[in-house]
C-alpha positions in Angstrom: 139.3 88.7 80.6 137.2 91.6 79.5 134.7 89.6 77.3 131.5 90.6 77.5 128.3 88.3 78.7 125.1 87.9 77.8 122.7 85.8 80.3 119.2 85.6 80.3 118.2 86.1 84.2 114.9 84.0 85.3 112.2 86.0 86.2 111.3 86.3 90.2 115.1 85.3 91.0 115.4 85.2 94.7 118.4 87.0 97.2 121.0 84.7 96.7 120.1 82.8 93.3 122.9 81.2 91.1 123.8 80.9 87.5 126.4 79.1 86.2 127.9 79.6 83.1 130.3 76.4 82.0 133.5 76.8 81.0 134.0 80.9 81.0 135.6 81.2 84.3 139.4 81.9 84.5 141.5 79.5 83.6 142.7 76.8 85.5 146.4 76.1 86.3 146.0 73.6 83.6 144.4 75.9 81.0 140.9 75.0 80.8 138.7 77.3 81.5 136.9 76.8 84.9 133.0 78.1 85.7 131.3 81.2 85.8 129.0 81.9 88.9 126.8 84.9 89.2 125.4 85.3 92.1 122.0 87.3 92.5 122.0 90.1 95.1 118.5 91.2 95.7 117.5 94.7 97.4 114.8 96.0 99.4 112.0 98.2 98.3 110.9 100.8 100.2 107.2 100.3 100.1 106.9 96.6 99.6 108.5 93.8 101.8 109.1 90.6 99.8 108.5 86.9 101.8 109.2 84.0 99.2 107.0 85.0 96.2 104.5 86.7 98.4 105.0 90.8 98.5 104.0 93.1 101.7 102.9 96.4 102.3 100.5 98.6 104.6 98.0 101.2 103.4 96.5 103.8 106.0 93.1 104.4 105.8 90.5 106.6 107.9 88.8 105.6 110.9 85.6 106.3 109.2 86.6 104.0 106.2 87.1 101.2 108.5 84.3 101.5 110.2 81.9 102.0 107.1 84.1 100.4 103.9 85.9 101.8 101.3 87.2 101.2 98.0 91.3 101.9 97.9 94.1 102.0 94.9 97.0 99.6 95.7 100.6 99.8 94.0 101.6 96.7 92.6 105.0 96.3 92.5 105.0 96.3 89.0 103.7 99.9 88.7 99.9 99.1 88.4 97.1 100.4 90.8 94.8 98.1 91.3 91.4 99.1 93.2 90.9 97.3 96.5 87.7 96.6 98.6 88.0 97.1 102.4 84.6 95.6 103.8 83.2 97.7 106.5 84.4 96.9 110.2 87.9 95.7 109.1 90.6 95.9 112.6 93.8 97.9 112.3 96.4 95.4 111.3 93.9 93.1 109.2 95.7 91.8 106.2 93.7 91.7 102.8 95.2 89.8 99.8 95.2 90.1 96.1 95.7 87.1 94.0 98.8 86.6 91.9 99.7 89.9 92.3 103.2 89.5 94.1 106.5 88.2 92.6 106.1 86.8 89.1 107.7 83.7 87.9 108.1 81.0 85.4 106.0 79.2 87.9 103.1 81.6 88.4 102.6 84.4 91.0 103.2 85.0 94.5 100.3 87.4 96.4 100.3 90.9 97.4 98.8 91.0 100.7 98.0 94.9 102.1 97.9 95.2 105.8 95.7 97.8 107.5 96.3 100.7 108.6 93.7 103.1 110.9 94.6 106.7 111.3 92.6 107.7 114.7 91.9 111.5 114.5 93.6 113.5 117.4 92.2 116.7 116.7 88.4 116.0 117.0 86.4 119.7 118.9 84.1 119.3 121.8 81.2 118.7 119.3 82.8 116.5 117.1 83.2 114.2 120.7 80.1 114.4 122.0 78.4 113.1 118.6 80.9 110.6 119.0 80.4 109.9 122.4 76.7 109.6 121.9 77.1 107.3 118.6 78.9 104.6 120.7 77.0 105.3 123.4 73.7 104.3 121.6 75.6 101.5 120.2 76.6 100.0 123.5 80.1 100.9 122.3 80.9 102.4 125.6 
């Protein structure tokens, strides 16, 4: 009909949520009005996956950090950076999680969980591999 509509839409809605909105649908075929659904269509980010209220994402880090520790900014995804602690030793593929900082709702927060990344050097010289080599040698590594 042209009208214009406002709703208020719930925080967090999910892929697939539903509104409905009494009595300003089209008319029937006995002229009362039917219902109004509107039907929620959520897209994908590009840096964060999304799993219930829970949010995904993976941060590269050096081989070195991971093997010492290292303090790293995270994205939120709601524009913050938020500092985050990887403890020495942590595996490529560990996931760390900060607490209530996923999808918001009326019903508290999901988490944002940050999966690790190890970038290996490729490039190392002959030096740079035989301190290396001798490290993990000495550390029964090898």
């Amino acid at each position: 009909s042209g009208e214009s509509i406002r709703l208020k839409i719930p925080k967090g809605v999910r892929d697939g949520f539903k509104i409905r909105l009494k009595g300003r649908g089209q008319p029937g075929p006995t002229g009362q009005r039917g219902d109004l659904y509107v039907t929620f269509e959520v897209g994908d980010h590009p840096h964060f996956d999304r799993k219930g209220d829970d949010v995904h994402r993976t941060e590269t880090i050096g081989m070195f950090e991971a093997v010492f520790g290292t303090d790293i900014r995270v994205p939120t995804p709601y524009g913050q950076h938020l500092k985050l602690s990887v403890p020495a030793g942590t595996q490529p593929g560990e996931k760390l999680r900060l607490t209530g900082q996923g999808v918001k709702t009326d019903d508290g927060a999901g988490d944002l969980y940050v999966e690790i990344d190890v970038n290996i050097p490729d490039n190392l010289s002959r030096k740079q591999r035989a301190v290396l080599h001798e490290a993990a040698e000495d550390a029964d590594l090898l």
